[in-house]
N, C-alpha and C positions, 0 to 999 in steps of 0.2 A: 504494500500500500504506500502511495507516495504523498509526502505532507499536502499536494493538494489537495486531494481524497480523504484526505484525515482533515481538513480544514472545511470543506464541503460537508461531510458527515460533523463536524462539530456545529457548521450551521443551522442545521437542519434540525438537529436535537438542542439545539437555546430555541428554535422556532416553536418547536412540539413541548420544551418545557412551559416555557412564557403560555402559550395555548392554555395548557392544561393548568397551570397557575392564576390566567385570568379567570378560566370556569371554574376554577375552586373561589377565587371573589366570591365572584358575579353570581355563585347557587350558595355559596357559605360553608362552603367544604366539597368534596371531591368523593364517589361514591367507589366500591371496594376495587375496581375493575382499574378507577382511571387512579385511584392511591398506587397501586401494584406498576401501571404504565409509570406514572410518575417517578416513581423508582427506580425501574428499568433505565431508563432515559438518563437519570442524575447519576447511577452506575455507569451505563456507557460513555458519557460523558468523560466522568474520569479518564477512563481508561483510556480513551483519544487522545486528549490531554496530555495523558502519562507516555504515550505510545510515542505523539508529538515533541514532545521532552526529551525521550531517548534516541528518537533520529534526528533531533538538532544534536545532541550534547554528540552522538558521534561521528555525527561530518565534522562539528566544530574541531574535535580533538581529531579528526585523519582517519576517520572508520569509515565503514561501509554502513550508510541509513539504513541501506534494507536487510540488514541484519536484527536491526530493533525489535523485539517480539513483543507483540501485546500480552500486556499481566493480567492472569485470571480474576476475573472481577473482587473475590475474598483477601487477595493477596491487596490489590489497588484500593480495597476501600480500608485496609487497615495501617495504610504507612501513616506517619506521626507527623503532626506538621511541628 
């Protein structure tokens, strides 16, 4: 996957998050189906993010991007900020 792709798919999911954030306003919460998407989404997110992070940080240092492997969702939503 090349950072374009990974930049595309990170739009796309702020689109579908903001969505689903407005209908949770706008009805006053978010019914069991769209809580579970919303989740999904704020998961995958990360892991774009993380994926994007590690094919910059290794062109930056002289590696190969597309060696960067996306982190299992459990592993990405538990690093420490």
């Amino acid at each position: 996957m090349k950072d374009e792709q990974i930049i595309d798919d990170i739009g796309a999911l702020v689109e579908e998050e903001r969505a689903l954030r407005d209908h949770s306003i706008r009805q006053g919460g978010l019914d069991p189906d769209r809580q579970a998407r919303l989740k999904e989404v704020e998961i995958r997110l990360d892991q774009c993010w993380d994926l994007l992070r590690r094919r910059r940080a290794k062109s930056e240092f002289g590696g190969d991007p597309d060696t960067a492997q996306e982190q299992p969702a459990d592993e990405v939503e538990n690093y420490e900020s």
